[in-house]
VEXNUDO-76946 format. One record per residue (C-alpha): x, y, z; residue in three letters. Coordinates in nm, 2 decimals. Layout:
N
       px       py       pz   residu
        X        Y        Z      ALA
...
***
This chain:
534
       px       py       pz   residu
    -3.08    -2.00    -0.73      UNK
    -3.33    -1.84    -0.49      UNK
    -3.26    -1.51    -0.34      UNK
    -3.28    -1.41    -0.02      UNK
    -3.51    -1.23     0.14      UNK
    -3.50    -0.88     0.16      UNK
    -3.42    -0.81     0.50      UNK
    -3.14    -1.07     0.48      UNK
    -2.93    -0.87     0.22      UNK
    -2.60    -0.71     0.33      UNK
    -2.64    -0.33     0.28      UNK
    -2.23    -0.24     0.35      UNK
    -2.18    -0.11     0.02      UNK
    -2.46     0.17     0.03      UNK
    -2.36     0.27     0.38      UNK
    -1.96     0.30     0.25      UNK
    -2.09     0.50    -0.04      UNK
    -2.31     0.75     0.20      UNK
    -1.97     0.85     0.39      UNK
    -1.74     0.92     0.10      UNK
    -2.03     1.11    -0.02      UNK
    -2.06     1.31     0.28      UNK
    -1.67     1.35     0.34      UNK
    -1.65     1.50    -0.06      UNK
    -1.94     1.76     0.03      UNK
    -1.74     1.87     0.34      UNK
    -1.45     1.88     0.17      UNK
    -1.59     2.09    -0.10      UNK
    -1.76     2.38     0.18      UNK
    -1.40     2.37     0.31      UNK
    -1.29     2.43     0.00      UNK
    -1.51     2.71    -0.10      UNK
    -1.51     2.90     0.28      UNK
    -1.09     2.91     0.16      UNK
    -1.12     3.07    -0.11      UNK
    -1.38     3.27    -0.04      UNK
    -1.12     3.40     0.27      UNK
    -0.81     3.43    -0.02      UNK
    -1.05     3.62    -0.25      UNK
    -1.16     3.90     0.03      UNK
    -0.75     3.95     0.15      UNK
    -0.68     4.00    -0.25      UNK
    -0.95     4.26    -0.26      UNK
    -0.87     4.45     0.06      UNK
    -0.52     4.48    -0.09      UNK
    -0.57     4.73    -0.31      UNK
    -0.77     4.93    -0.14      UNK
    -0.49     4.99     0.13      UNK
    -0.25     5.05    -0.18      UNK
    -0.49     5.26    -0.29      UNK
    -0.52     5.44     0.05      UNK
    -0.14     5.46     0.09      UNK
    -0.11     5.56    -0.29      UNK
    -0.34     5.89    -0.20      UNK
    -0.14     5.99     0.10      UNK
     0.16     5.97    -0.11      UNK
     0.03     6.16    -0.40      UNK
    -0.12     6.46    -0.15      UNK
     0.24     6.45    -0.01      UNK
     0.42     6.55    -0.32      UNK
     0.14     6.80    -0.41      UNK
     0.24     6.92    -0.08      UNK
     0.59     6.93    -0.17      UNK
     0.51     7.09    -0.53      UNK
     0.70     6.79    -0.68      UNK
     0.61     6.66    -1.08      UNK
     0.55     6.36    -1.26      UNK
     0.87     6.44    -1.43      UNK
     1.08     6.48    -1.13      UNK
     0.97     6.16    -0.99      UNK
     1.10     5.98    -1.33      UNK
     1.42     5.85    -1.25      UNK
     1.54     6.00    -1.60      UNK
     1.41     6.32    -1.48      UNK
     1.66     6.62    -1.60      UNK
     1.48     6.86    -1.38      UNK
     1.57     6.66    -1.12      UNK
     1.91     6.68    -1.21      UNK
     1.94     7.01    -1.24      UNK
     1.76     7.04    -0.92      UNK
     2.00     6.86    -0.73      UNK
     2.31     7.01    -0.89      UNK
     2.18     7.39    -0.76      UNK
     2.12     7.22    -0.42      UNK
     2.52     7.13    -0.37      UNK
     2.65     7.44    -0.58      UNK
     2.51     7.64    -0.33      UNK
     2.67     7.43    -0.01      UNK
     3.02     7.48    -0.26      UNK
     2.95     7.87    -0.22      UNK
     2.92     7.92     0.11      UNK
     3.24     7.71     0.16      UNK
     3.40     7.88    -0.18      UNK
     3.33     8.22     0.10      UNK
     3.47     8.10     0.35      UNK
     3.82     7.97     0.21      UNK
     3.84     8.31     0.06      UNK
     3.81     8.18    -0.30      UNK
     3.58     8.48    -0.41      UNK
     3.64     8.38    -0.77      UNK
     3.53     8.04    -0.79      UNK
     3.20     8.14    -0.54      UNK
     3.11     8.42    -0.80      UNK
     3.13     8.14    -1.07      UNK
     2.91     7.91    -0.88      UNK
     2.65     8.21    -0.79      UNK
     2.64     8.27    -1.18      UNK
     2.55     7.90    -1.30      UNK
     2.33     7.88    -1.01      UNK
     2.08     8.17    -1.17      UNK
     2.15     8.01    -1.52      UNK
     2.02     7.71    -1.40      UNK
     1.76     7.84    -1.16      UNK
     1.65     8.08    -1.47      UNK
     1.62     7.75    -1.68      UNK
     1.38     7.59    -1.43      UNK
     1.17     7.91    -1.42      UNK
     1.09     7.94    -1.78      UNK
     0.98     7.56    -1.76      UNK
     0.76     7.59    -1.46      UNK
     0.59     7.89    -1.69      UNK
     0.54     7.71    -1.98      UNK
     0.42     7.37    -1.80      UNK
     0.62     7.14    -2.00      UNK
     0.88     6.90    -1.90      UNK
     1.25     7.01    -1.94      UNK
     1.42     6.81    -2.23      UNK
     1.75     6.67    -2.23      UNK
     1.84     6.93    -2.50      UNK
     1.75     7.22    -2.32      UNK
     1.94     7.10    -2.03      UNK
     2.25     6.96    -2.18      UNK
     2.45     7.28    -2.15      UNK
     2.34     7.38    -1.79      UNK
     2.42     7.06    -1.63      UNK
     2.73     7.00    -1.83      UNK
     2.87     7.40    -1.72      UNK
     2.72     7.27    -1.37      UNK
     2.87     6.95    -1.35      UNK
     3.23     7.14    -1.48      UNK
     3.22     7.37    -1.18      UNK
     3.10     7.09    -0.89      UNK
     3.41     6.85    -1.06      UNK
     3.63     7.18    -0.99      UNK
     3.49     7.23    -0.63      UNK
     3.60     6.86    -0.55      UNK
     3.93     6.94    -0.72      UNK
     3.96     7.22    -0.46      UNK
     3.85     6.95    -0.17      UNK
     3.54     7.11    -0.11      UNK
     3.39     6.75    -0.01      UNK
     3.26     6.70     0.33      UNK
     3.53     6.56     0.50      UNK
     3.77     6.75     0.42      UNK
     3.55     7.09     0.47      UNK
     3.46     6.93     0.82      UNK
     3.82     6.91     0.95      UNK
     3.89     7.25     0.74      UNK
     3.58     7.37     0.99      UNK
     3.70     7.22     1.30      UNK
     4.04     7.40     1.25      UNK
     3.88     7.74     1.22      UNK
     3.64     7.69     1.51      UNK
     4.01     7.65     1.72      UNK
     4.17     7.92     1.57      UNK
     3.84     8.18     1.67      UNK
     3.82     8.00     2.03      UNK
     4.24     8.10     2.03      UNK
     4.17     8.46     1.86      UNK
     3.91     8.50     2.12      UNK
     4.11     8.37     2.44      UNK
     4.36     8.62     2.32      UNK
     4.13     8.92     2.28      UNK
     3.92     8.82     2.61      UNK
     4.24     8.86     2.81      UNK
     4.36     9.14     2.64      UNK
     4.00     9.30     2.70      UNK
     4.03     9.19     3.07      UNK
     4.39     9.35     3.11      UNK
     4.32     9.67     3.00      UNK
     4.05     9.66     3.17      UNK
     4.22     9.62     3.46      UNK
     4.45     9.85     3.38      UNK
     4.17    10.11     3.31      UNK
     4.01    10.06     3.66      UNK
     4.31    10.07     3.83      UNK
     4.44    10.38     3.68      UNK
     4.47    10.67     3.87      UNK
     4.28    10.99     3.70      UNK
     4.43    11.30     3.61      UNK
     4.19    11.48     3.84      UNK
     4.25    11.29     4.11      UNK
     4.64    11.34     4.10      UNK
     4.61    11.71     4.02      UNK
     4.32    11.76     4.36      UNK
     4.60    11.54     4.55      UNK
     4.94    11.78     4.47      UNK
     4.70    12.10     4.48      UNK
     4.55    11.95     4.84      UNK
     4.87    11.91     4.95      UNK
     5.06    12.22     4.84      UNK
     4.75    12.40     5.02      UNK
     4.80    12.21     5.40      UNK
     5.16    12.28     5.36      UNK
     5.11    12.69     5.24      UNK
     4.75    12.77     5.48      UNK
     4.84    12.77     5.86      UNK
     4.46    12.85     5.87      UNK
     4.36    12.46     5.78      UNK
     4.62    12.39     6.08      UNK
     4.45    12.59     6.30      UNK
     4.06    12.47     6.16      UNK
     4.22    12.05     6.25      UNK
     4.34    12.15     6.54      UNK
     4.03    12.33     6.63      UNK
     3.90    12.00     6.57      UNK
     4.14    11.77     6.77      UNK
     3.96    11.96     7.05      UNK
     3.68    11.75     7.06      UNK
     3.85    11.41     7.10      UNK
     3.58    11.34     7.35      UNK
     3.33    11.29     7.05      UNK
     3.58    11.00     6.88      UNK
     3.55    10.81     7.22      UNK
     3.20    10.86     7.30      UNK
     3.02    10.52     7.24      UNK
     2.66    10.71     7.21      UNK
     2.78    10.81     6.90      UNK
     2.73    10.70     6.55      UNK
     3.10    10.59     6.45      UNK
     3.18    10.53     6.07      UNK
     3.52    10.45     5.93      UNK
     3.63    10.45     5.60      UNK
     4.01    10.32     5.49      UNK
     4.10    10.49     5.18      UNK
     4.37    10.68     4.95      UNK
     4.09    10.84     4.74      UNK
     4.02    11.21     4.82      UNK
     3.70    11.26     4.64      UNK
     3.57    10.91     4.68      UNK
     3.60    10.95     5.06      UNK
     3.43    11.32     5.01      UNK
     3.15    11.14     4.86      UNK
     3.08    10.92     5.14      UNK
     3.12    11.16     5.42      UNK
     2.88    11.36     5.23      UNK
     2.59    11.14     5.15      UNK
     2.63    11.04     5.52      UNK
     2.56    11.38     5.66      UNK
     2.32    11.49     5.40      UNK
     2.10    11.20     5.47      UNK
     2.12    11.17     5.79      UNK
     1.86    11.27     6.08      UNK
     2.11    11.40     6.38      UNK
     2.44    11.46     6.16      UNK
     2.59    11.60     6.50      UNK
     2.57    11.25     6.63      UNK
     2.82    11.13     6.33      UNK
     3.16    11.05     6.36      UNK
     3.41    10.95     6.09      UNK
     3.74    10.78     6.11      UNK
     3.94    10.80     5.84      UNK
     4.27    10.61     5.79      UNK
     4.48    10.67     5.45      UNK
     4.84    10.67     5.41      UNK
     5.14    10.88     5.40      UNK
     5.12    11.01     5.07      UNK
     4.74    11.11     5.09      UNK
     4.79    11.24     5.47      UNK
     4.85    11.59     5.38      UNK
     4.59    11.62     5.12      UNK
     4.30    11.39     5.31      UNK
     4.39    11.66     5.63      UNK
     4.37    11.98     5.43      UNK
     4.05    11.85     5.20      UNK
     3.82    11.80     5.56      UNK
     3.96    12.09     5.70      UNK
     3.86    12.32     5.46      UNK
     3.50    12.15     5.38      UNK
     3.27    12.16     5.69      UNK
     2.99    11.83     5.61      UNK
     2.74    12.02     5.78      UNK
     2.95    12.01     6.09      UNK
     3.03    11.63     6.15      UNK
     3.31    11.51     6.36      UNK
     3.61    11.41     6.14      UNK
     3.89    11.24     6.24      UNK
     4.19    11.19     5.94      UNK
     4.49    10.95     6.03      UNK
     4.78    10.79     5.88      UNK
     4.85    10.40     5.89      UNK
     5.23    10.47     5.91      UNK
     5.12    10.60     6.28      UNK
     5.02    10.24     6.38      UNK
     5.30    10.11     6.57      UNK
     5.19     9.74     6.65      UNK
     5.15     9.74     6.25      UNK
     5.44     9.57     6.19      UNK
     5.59     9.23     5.97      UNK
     5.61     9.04     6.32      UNK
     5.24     9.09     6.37      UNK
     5.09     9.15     6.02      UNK
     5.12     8.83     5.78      UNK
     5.10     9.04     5.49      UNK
     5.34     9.30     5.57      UNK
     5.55     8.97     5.66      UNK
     5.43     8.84     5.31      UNK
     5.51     9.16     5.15      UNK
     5.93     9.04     5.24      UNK
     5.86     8.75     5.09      UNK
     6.11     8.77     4.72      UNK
     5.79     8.51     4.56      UNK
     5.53     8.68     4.69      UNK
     5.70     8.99     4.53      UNK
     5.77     8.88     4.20      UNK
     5.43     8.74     4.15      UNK
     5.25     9.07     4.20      UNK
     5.53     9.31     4.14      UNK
     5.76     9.16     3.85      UNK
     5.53     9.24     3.54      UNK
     5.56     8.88     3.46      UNK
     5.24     8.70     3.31      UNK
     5.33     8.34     3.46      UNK
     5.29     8.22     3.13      UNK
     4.90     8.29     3.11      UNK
     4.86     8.06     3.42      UNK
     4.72     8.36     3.62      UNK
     4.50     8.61     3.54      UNK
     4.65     8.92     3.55      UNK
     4.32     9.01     3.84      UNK
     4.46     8.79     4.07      UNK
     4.80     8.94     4.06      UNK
     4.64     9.33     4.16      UNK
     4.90     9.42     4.46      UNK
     4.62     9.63     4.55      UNK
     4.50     9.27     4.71      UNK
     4.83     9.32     4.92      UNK
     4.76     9.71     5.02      UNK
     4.73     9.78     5.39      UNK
     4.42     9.97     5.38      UNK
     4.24     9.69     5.23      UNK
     4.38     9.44     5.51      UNK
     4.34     9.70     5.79      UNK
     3.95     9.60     5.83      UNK
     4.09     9.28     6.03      UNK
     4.26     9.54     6.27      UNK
     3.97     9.75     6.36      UNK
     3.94     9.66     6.76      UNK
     4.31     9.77     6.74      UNK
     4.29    10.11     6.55      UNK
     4.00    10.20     6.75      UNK
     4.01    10.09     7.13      UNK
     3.79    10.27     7.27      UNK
     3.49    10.20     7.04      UNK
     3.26     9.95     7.06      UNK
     3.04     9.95     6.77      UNK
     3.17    10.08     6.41      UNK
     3.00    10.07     6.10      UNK
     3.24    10.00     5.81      UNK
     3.21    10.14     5.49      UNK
     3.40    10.12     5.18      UNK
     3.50    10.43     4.96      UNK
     3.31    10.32     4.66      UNK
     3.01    10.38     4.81      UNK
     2.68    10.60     4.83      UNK
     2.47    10.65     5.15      UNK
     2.08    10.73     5.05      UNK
     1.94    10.65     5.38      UNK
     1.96    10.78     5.72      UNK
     2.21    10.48     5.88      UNK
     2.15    10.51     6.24      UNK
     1.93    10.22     6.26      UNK
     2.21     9.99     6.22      UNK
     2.37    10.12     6.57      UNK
     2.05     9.95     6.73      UNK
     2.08     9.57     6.51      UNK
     2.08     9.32     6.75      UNK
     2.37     9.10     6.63      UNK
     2.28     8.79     6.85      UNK
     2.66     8.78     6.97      UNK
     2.80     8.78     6.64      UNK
     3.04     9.00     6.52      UNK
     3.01     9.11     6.19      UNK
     2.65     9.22     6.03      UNK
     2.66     9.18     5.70      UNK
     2.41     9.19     5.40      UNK
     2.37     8.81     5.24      UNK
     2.46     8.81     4.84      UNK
     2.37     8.42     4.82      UNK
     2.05     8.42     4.60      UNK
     2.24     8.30     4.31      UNK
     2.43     8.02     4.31      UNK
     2.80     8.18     4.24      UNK
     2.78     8.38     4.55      UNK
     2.83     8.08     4.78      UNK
     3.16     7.98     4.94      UNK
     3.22     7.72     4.70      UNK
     3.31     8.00     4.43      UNK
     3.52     8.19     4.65      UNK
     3.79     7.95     4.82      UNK
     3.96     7.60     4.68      UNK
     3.77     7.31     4.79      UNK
     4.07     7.07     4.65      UNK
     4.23     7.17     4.96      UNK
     4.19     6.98     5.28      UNK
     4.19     7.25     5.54      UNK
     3.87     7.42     5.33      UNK
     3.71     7.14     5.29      UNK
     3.69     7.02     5.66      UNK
     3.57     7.33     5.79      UNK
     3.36     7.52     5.58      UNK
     3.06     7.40     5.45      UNK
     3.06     7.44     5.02      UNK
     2.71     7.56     5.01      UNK
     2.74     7.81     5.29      UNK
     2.60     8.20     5.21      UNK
     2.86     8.44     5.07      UNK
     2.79     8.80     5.21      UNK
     2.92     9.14     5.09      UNK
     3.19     9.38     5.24      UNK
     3.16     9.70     5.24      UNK
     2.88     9.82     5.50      UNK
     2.94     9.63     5.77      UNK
     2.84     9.64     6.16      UNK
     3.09     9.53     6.37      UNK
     3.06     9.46     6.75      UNK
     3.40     9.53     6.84      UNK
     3.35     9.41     7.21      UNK
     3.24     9.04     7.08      UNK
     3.51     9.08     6.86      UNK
     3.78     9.11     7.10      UNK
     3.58     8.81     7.35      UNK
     3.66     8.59     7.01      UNK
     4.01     8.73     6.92      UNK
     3.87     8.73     6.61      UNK
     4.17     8.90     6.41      UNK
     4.43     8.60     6.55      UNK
     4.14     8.37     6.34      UNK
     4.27     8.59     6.00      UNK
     4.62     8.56     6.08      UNK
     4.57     8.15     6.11      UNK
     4.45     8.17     5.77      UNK
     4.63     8.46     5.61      UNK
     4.95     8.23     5.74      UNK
     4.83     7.88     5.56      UNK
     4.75     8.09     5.22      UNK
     5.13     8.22     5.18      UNK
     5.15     7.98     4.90      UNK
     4.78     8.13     4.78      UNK
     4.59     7.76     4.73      UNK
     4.33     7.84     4.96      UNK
     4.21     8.13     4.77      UNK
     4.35     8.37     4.49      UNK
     4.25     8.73     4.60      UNK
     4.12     9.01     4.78      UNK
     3.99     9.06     5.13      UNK
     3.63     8.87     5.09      UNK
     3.75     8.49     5.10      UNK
     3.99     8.55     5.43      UNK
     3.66     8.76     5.57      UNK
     3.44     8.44     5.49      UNK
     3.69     8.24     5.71      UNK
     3.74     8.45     5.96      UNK
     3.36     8.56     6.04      UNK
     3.24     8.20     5.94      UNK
     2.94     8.16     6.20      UNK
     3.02     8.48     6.33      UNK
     2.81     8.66     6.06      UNK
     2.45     8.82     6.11      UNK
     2.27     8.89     5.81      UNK
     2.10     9.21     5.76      UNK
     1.78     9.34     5.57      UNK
     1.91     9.34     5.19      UNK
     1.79     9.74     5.15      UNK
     2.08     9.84     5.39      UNK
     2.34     9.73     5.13      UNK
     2.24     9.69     4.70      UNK
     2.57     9.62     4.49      UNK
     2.69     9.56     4.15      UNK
     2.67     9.94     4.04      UNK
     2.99     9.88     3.94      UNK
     2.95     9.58     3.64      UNK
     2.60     9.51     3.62      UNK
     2.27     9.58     3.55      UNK
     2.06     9.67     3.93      UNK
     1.70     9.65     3.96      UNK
     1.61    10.01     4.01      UNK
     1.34     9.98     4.28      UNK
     1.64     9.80     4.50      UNK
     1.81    10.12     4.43      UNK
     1.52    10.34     4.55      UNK
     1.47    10.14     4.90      UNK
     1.87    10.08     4.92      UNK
     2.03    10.23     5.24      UNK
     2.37    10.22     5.07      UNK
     2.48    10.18     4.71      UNK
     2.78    10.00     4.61      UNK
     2.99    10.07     4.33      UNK
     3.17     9.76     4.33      UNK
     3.34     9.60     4.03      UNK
     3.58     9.80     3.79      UNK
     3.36    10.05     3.66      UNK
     3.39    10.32     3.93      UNK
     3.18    10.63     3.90      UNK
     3.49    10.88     3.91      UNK
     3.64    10.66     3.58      UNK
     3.61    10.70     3.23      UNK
     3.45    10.37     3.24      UNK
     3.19    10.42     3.51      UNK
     2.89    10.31     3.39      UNK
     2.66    10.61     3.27      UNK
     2.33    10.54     3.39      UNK
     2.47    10.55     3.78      UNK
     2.71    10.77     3.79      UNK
     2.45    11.07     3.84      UNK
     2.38    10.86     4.17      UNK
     2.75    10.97     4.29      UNK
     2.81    11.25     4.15      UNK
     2.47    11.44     4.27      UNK
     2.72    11.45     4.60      UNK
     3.03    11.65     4.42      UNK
     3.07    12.02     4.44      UNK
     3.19    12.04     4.09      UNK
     3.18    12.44     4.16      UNK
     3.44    12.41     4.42      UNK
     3.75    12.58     4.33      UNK
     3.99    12.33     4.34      UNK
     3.76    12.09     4.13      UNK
     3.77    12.33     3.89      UNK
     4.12    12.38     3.88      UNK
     4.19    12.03     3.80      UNK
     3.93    11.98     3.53      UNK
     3.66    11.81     3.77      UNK
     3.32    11.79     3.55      UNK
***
């Protein structure tokens, strides 16, 4: 058979066998790149694991732990542990007054910390048979503890019950603390009470101090005279009143231009009289009355003379009662209720003929000459006052009950307290506003006390709210009475005020400012002496 030509033959078969050979050499590179790619993430493995593996290992170095306390067999570890909890068991062993068992605990804990020390020394690892009696006397005392229920649980409600009990114990000593504090501020000194009888004894047995008041009475001119520099001060205290008079005249620049009004009551008349009369204040005018001379002061006028009739309002401040705790016993001070402290809102009335007054109260010191303040333009207001609003709690919204609707539609929360005390009053804008009928309106709507508690400061908010100008700080620095002062605002302060229980003429005054009063007591008068003044 003749074969055909060359260029005839069918060449499929080679070109079938050129693609599968191709296709099996791709396949193979794909095959190799793969593994190649599985081969590099095997190796970069470990060396992560080794990375990770160093960190750890410089860790525990760090923490000075062994090989043989990483073991899980590990009896240091054990023992280790076993210290840790004993030690949480004898803190609350203490404190459940179980001295016993705590000293027990405390023992094994040295036995076993003792234990640990002589291995760490030695460099070995602690065998089970040199352990076997620590952990066992350990392990006797922890079973104990959880006998006793000194688990966490139970500790943590044991805790929690305690924790009330010292929040009760210390409710109960906080208000005892506050009551005899109270008590303590309001007391009235043996000092005082003996200067008082002896005062009085003398007005009564020396026509001479007649003569010297009446001598005074002459000048009535001067207690009228609107040219004048007019102070009053409403008190019962003798020497606290002294002491403002004094530092009044002794600091001021024209002391024959100052004149005091002074208002106590009946049972201080006598005394107040003869204690001026015989003390000259560098020749100042002095005018002593009696509040029991005020006619118009009367329960159809005054709501809290007319509150004073009231049986509630005199059970709650006279009855000795605690209200069950509901009140603090500073709330329920019927000094709140006194006359002289209410008689500030009657000033036009007990002076008519006066037109500017400078109010001070007898817990004061005067440093500076005060005849400046005669000359403060009040811009129409009637009360000048020194602002106490550069903390927070001295705003009105700490001083009156903004729960109550009449408060809280008429006075703005955020509004700036200010301080009685030493105040400027324009007594002629004061009767265009009729201001005291605007304390009676609110004195009246606070029988039932729900717009405020106490005092004389919140009804003085209401009634001079934006009737009040504020004055230079230095003419009035407080808290000398229950807090720390800054003493450069006590060298540039006008007027110091002792206000708060610790009164410089008490026991309790505090120390550091009571050489600021007392610098104005003649402790060598006679009648100082007598009754013990020092």
């Amino acid at each position: 058979m003749r074969r055909r030509p060359v260029d005839f033959r069918r060449p499929v078969r080679r070109r079938v066998s050129n693609v599968v050979v191709w296709s099996l050499c791709g396949i193979v590179v794909l095959l190799f790149i793969v593994i190649f790619n599985k081969e590099s993430r095997i190796e970069s493995r470990p060396t992560s694991s080794v990375k990770d593996y160093t960190k750890y290992v410089k860790n525990i170095e760090g923490l000075n732990i062994t090989d043989e306390m990483l073991s899980p067999n590990s009896v240091t570890r054990q023992l280790s542990d076993q210290i840790s909890l004993a030690k949480a068991f004898v803190v609350i062993a203490k404190e459940s007054n179980n001295i016993q068992f705590a000293w027990e605990l405390s023992a094994q804990i040295r036995n076993s910390q003792v234990l640990l020390s002589s291995v760490a020394t030695r460099r070995a690892p602690l065998t089970t048979r040199e352990s076997e009696t620590a952990i066992r006397d350990m392990a006797l005392l922890l079973l104990h503890a959880q006998q006793l229920h000194y688990d966490s649980a139970t500790m943590i409600m044991r805790l929690k019950t305690k924790i009330q009990t010292l929040d009760e114990q210390m409710a109960a000593v906080s208000e005892k603390s506050s009551k005899y504090g109270q008590i303590a501020a309001e007391e009235i000194p043996k000092g005082l009470y003996c200067l008082g009888i002896r005062l009085t004894t003398e007005w009564f047995g020396n026509s001479n101090l007649h003569r010297r008041m009446n001598e005074r009475m002459h000048i009535e001119k001067k207690l009228r005279d609107n040219s004048l520099y007019h102070f009053c001060v409403f008190s019962d205290n003798i020497l606290a009143t002294s002491v403002v008079v004094n530092s009044t005249t002794l600091n001021s620049k024209n002391p024959d231009m100052v004149v005091f009004h002074l208002v106590t009551d009946e049972i201080n008349y006598a005394a107040m009289k003869a204690w001026f009369s015989m003390n000259t204040f560098r020749g100042v005018t002095i005018e002593v009355q009696k509040f029991e001379d005020f006619k118009w002061l009367n329960a159809s006028y005054v709501p809290v003379l007319k509150q004073l009739q009231d049986s509630e309002t005199q059970s709650y401040y006279f009855s000795g009662h605690n209200n069950d705790g509901q009140t603090p016993i500073k709330f329920r001070n019927p000094k709140y209720l006194s006359m002289l402290n209410h008689l500030r809102f009657y000033i036009p009335e007990v002076f008519p003929a006066l037109e500017k007054v400078v109010f001070l109260d007898d817990d004061v010191v005067v440093q500076k000459d005060l005849s400046g303040l005669f000359s403060i333009d009040l811009n129409s207001n009637v009360n000048g006052a020194v602002e106490t609003c550069m903390e927070t709690f001295h705003r009105y919204h700490k001083y009156l009950n903004y729960s109550h609707p009449l408060i809280r539609e008429h006075f703005d929360p955020d509004a700036c307290g200010w301080a009685f005390g030493m105040n400027v009053f324009d007594l002629v804008e004061w009767r265009k506003r009729n201001v005291t009928e605007i304390y009676h309106y609110w004195q009246e709507k606070n029988v039932d006390r729900t717009l405020w508690k106490l005092g004389t400061l919140p009804p003085g908010l209401l009634t001079f709210y934006g009737l009040t100008e504020p004055l230079d700080p230095s003419w009035h620095v407080l808290g000398l009475g229950y807090t720390n002062v800054d003493p450069h605002l006590i060298e540039k302060g006008a007027v110091l005020h002792f206000n708060g229980n610790s009164k410089p003429w008490l026991k309790i005054g505090m120390e550091k400012y009571k050489s600021l009063w007392e610098k104005y007591v003649d402790y060598s008068h006679p009648l100082l002496q007598q009754c013990n003044f020092h």
